[in-house]
NUZARO-918382 format. One record per atom (N, C-alpha, C, CB): residue in one letter; x, y, z negated. Coordinates in steps of 0.05 Angstrom, whole numbers. Glycine has a CB too. Layout:
<node rest="A" X="X" Y="Y" Z="Z"/>
...
This chain:
<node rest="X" X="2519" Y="2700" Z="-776"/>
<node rest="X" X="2514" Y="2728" Z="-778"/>
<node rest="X" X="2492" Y="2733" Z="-799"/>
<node rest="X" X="2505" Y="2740" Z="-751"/>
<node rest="X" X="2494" Y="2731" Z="-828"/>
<node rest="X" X="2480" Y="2734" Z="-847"/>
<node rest="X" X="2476" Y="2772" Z="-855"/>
<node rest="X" X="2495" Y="2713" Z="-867"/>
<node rest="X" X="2492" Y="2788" Z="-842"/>
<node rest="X" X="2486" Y="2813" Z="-855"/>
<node rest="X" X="2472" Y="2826" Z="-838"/>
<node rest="X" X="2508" Y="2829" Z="-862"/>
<node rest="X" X="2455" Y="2849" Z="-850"/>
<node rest="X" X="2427" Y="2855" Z="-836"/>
<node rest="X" X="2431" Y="2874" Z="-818"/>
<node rest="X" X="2404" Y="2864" Z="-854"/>
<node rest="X" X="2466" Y="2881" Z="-813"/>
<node rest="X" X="2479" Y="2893" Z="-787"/>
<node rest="X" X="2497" Y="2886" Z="-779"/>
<node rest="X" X="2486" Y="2914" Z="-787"/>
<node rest="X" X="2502" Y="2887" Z="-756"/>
<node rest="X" X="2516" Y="2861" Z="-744"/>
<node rest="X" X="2543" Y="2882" Z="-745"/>
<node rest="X" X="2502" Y="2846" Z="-707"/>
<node rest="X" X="2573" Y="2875" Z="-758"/>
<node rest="X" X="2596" Y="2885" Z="-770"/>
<node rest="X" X="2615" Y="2861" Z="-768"/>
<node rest="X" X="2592" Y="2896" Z="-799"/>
<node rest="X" X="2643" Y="2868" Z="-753"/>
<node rest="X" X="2660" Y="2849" Z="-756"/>
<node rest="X" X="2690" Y="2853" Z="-768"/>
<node rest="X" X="2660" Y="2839" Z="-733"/>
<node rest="X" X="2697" Y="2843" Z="-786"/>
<node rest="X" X="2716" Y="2853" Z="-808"/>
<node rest="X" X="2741" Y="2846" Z="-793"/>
<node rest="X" X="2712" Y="2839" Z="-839"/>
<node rest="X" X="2744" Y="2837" Z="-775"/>
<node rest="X" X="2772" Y="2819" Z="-766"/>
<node rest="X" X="2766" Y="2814" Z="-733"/>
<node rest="X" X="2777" Y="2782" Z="-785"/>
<node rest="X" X="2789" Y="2803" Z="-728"/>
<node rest="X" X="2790" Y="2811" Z="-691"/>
<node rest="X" X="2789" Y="2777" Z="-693"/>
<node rest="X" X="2828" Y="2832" Z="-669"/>
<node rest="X" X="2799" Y="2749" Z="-713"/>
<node rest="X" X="2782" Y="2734" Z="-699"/>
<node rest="X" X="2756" Y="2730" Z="-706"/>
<node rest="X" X="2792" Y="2712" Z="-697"/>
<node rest="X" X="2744" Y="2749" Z="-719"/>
<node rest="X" X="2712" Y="2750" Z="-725"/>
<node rest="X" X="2706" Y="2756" Z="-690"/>
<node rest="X" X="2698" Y="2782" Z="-753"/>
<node rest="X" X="2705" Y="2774" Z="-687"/>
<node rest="X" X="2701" Y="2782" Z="-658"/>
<node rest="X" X="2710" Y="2772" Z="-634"/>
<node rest="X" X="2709" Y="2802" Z="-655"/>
<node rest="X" X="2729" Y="2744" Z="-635"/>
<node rest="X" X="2739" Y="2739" Z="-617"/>
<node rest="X" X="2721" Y="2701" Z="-622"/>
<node rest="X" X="2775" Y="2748" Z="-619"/>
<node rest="X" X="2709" Y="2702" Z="-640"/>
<node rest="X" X="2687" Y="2681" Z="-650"/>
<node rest="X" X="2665" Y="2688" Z="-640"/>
<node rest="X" X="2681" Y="2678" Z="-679"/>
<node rest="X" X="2655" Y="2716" Z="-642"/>
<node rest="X" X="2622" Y="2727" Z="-635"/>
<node rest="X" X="2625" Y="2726" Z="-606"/>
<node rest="X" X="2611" Y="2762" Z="-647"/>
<node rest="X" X="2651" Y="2736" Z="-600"/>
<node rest="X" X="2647" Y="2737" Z="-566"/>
<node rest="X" X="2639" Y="2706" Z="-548"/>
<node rest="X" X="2680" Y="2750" Z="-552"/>
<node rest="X" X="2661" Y="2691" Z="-556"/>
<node rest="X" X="2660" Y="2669" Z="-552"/>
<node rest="X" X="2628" Y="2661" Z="-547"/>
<node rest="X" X="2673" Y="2658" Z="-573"/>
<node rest="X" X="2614" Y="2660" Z="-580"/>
<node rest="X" X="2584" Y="2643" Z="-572"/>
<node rest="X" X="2570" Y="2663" Z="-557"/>
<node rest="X" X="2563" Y="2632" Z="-598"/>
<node rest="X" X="2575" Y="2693" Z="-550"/>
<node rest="X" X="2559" Y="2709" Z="-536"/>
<node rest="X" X="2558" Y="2700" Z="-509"/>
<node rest="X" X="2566" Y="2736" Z="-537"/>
<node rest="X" X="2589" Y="2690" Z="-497"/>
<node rest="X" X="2586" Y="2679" Z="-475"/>
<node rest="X" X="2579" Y="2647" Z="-473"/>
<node rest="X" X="2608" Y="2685" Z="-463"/>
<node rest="X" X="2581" Y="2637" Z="-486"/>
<node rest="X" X="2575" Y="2607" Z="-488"/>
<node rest="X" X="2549" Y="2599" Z="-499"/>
<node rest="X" X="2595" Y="2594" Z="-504"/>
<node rest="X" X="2533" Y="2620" Z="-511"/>
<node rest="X" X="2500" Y="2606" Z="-520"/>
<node rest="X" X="2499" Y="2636" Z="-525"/>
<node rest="X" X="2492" Y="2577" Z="-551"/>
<node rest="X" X="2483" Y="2650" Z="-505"/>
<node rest="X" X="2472" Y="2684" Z="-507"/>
<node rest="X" X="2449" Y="2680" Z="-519"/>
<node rest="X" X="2466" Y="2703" Z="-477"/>
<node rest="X" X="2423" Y="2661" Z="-514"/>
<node rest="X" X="2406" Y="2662" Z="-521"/>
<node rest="X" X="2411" Y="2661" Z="-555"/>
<node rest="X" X="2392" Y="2646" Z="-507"/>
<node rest="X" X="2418" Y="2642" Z="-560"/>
<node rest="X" X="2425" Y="2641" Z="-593"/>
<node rest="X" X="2443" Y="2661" Z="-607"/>
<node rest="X" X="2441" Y="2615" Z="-600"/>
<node rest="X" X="2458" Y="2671" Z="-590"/>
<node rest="X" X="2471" Y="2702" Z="-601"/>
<node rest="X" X="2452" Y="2721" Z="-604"/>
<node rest="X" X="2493" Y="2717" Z="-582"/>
<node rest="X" X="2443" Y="2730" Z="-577"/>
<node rest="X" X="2419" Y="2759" Z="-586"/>
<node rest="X" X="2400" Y="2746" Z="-601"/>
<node rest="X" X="2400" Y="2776" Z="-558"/>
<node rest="X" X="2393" Y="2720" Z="-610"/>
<node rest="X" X="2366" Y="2716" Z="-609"/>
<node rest="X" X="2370" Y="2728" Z="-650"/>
<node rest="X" X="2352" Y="2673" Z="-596"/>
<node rest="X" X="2397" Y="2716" Z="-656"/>
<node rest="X" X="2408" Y="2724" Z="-683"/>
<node rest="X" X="2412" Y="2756" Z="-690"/>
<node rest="X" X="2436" Y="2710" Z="-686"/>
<node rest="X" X="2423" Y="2771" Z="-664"/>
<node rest="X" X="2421" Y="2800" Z="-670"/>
<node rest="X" X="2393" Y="2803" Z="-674"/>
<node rest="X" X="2433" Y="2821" Z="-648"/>
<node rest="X" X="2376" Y="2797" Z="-651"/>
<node rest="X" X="2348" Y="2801" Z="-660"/>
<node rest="X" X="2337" Y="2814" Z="-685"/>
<node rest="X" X="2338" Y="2778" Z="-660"/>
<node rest="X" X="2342" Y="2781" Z="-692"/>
<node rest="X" X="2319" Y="2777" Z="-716"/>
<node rest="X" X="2334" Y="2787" Z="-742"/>
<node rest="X" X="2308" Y="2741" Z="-720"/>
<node rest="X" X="2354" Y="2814" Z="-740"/>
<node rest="X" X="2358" Y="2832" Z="-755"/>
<node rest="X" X="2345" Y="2856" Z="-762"/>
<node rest="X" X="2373" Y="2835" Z="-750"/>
<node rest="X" X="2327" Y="2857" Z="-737"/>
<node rest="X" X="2315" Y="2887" Z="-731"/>
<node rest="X" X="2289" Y="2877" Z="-742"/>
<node rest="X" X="2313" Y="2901" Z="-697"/>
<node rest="X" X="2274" Y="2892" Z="-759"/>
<node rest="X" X="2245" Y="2893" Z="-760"/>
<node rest="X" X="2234" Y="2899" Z="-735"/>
<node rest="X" X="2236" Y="2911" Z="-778"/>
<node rest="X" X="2213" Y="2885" Z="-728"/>
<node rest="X" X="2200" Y="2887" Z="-708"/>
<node rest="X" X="2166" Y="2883" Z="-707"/>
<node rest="X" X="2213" Y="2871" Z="-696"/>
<node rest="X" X="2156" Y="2906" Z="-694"/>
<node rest="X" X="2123" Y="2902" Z="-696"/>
<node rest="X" X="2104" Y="2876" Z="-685"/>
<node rest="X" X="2111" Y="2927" Z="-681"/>
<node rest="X" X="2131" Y="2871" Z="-665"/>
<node rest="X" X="2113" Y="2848" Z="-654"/>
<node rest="X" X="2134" Y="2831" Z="-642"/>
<node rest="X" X="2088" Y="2858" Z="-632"/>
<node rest="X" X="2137" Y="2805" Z="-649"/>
<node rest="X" X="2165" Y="2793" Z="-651"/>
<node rest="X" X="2171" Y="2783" Z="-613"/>
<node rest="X" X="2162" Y="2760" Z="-677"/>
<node rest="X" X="2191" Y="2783" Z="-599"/>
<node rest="X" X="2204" Y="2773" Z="-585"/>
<node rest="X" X="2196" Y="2749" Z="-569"/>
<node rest="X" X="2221" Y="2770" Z="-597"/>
<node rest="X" X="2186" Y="2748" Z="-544"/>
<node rest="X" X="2182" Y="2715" Z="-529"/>
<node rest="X" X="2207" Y="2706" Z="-521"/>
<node rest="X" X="2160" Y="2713" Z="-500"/>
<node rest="X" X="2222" Y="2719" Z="-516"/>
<node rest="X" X="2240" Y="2705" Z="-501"/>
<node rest="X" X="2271" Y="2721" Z="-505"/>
<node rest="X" X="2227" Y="2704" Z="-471"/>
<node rest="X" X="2299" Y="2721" Z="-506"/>
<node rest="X" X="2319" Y="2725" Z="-511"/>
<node rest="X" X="2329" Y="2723" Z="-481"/>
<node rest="X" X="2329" Y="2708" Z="-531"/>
């Protein structure tokens, strides 16, 4: 997920994101995350 909004061009793009959303969440949101500017960064996902 390199673009600075999270956009999926294709259904197996989305059928990829879902996948690791259910199989490693922490490493999914932790990537939406660290899209958003933030004042004071995140402890925990």
């Amino acid at each position: 997920m390199s673009t600075p909004f999270y956009q999926l061009s294709s259904f197996e793009e989305y059928q990829s994101s879902y996948k690791k959303s259910v199989d490693q969440p922490d490493e999914f949101w932790a990537e939406i995350a660290g899209s958003f500017k933030w004042r004071k960064k995140w402890n925990k996902t």
